[in-house]
C-alpha positions as CSV (number, residue, x, y, z in Angstrom):
1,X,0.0,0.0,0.0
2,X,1.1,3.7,-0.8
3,X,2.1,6.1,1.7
4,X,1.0,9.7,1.0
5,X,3.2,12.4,2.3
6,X,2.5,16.4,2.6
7,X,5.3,18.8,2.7
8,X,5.0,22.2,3.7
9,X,7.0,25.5,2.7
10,X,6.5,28.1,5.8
11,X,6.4,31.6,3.9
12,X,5.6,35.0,4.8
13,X,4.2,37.5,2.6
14,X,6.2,41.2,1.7
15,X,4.3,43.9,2.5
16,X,1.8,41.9,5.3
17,X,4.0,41.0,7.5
18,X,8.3,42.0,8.2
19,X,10.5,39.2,5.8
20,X,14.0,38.5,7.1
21,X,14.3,41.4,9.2
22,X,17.9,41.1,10.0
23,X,18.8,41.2,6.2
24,X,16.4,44.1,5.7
25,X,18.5,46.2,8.4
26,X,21.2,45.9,6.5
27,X,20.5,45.5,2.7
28,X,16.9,47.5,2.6
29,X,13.7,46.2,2.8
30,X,13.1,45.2,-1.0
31,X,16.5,43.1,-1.0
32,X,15.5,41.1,2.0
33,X,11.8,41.0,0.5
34,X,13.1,39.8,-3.2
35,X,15.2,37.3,-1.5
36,X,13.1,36.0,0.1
37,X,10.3,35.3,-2.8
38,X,13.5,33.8,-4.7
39,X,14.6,31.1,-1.9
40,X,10.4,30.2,-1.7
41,X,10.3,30.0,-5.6
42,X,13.3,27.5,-5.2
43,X,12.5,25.6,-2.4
44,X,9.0,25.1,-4.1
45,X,10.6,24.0,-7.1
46,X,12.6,21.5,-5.2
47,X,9.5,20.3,-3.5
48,X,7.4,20.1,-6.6
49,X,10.6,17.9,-8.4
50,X,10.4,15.6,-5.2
51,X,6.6,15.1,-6.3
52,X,7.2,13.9,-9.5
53,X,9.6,11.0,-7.6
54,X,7.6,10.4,-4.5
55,X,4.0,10.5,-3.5
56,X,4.7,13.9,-2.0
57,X,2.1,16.7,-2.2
58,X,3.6,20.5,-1.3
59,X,1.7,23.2,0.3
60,X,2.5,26.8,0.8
61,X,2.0,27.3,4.7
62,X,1.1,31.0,4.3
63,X,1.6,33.0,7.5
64,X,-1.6,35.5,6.9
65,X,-5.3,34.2,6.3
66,X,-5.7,37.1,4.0
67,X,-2.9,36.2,1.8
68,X,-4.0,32.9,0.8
69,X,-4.9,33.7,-2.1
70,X,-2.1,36.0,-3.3
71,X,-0.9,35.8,-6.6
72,X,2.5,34.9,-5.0
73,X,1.5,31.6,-3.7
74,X,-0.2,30.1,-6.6
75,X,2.6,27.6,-7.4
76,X,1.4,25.2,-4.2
77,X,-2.0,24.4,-2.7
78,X,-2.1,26.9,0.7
79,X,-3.6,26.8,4.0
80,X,-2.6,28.6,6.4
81,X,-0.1,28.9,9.4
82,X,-2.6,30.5,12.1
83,X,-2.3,32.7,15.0
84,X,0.6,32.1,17.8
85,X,4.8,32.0,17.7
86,X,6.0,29.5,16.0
87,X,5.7,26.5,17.7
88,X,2.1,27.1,18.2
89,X,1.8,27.6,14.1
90,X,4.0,24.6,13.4
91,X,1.7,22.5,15.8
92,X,-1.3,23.5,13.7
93,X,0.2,22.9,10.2
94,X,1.8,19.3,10.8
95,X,-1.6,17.8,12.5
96,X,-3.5,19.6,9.7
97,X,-1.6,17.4,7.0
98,X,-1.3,14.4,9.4
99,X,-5.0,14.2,8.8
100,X,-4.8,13.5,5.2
101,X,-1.4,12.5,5.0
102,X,0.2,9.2,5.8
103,X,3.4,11.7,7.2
104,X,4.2,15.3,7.3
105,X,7.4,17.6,6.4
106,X,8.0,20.8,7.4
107,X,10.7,23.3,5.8
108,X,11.5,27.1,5.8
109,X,12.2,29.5,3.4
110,X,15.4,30.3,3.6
111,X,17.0,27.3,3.0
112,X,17.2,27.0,-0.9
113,X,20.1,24.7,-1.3
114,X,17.7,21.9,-0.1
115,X,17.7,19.3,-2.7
116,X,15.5,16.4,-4.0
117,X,17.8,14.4,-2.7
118,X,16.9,15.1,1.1
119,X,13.4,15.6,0.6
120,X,13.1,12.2,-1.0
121,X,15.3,10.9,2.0
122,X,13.3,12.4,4.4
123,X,10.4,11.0,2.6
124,X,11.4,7.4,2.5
125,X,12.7,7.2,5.5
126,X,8.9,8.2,7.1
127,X,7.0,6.1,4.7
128,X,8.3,2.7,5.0
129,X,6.8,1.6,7.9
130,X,3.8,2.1,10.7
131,X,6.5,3.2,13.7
132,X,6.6,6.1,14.9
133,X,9.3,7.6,12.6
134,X,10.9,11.5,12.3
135,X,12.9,13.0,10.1
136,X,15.7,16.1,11.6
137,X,17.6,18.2,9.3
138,X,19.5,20.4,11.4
139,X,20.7,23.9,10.5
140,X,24.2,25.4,11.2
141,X,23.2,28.1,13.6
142,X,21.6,25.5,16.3
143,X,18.5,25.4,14.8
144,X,16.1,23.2,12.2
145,X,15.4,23.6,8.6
146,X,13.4,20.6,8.4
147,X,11.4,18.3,10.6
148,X,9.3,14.6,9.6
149,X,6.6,12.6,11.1
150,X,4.1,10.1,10.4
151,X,2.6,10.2,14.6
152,X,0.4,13.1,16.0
153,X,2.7,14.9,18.5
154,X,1.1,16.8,21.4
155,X,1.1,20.5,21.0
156,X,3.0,21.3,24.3
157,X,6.1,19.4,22.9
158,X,6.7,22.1,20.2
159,X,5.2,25.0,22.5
160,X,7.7,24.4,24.9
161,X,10.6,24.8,22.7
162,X,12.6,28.0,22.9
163,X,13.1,28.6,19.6
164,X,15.5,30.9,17.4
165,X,18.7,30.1,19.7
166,X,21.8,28.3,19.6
167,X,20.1,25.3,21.2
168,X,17.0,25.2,19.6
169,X,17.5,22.3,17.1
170,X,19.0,20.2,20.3
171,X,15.7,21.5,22.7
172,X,13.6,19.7,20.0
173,X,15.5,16.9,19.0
174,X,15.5,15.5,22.8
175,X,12.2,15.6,22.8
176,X,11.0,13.5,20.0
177,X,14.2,11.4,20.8
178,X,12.4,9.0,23.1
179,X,9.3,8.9,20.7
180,X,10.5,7.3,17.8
181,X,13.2,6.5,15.5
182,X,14.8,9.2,14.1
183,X,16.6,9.9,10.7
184,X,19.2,12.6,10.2
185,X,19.0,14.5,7.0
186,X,22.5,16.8,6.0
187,X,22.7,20.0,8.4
188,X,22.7,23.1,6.2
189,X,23.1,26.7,6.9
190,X,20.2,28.8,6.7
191,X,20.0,33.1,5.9
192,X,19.4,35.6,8.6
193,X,22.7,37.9,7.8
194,X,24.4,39.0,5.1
195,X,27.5,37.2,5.5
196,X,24.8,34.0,5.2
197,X,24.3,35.1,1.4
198,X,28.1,34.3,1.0
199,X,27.9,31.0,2.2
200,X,24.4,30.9,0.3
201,X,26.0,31.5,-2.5
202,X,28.7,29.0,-2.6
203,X,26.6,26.4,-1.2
204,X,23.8,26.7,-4.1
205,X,27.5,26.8,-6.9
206,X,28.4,23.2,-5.3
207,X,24.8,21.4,-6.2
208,X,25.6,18.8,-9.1
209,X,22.3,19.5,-10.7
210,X,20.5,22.6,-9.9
211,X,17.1,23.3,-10.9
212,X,16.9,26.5,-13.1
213,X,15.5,28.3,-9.7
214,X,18.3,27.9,-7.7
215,X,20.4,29.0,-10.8
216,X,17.9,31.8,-10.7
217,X,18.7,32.7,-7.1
218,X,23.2,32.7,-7.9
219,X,22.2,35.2,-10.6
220,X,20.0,37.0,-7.8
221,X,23.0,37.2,-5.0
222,X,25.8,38.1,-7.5
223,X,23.3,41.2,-8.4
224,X,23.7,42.2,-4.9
225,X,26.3,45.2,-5.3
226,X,30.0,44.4,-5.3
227,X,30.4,46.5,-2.5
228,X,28.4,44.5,-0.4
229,X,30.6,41.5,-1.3
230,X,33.9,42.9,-1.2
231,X,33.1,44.0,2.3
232,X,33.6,40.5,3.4
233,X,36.7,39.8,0.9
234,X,34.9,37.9,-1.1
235,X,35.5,40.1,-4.9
């Protein structure tokens, strides 16, 4: 029998609510705004490529009810994130798709060097059998960029995560530990500064086979002036 999985892209939308605000301080609003819709367009890509291998259906987890139907997010079915920090909006989304769906994925947006190659991990690895099974992608900075399941999980376990610090990704991982088996996918490094973009940009020039959005997104950063780049001693 086929498992059915749902992966989710968590996205905010410019001009509704504040995208990357650490970027923005630093490179202007629009930069960290056109970034942003860049890494979602390539991480939906990505997910819509796993689809065609996998019995994977991507959604656009859209942070505002109004903008669910915004012509931004028309390349994925949307629901959306509802009200609360993040745990309480992560909660919400995985046991909304763990209704229809055999298992769940979760991703964020600013991890565009995510390939086909750990979605479809991710999603094999939580199909193949009826245990509780979870899949942990861990990001540079301490957190997550991408978390599994095919069990409900109570709501308290992600509330009472502290989340956007060093130990974040370690918080959560001790608490599904004990729950079920769980799979490691590659740690990558996600974008909150500037000097991110560098390592961005020569993470997403060492993919073997990049879909034409990612190739989209190096043609994106190396727009971003020279100045910007030669700051860090990179030109």
């Amino acid at each position: 029998m086929s498992m059915y999985g749902a992966i989710a892209l968590f996205v905010k939308t410019p001009g509704l609510s504040p995208v990357k605000t650490r970027l923005a301080k630093e490179l202007g609003v629009e930069t960290a705004e056109a970034f942003h819709l860049a890494a979602a367009r390539a991480i939906s890509a990505v997910i819509n490529a796993s689809g065609k291998q996998a019995a994977l259906h991507g959604f656009y987890a859209v942070a505002e009810q109004s903008a669910l139907a915004d012509d931004l997010w028309q390349g994925l079915p949307c629901l959306w994130q509802g009200e609360g920090g993040l745990g309480e909006r992560m909660s919400l989304v995985y046991e909304t798709l763990l209704r229809q769906y055999d298992f769940v994925i979760l991703v964020g947006a600013d991890i565009p060097q995510m390939t086909v190659k750990h979605l479809l991990k991710a999603a094999d690895w939580l199909a193949r059998d009826e245990h509780a099974r979870f899949a942990f992608g861990p990001s540079i900075d301490g957190g997550f960029w991408l978390f599994g399941g095919n069990c409900n999980l109570a709501r308290n376990l992600w509330t009472e995560v502290t989340y956007s610090t060093a130990d974040t990704g370690e918080q959560f991982l001790n608490k599904i530990d004990s729950l079920g088996e769980v799979q490691m996918i590659d740690p990558l490094q996600d974008v909150d500064e500037p000097l991110d973009l560098i390592h961005l940009h020569e993470s997403l020039r060492c993919l073997s086979d990049p879909i034409p959005e990612q190739l989209e997104l190096i043609r994106f950063l190396e727009s971003l002036s020279l100045d910007f780049f030669k700051g860090f001693g990179y030109v």
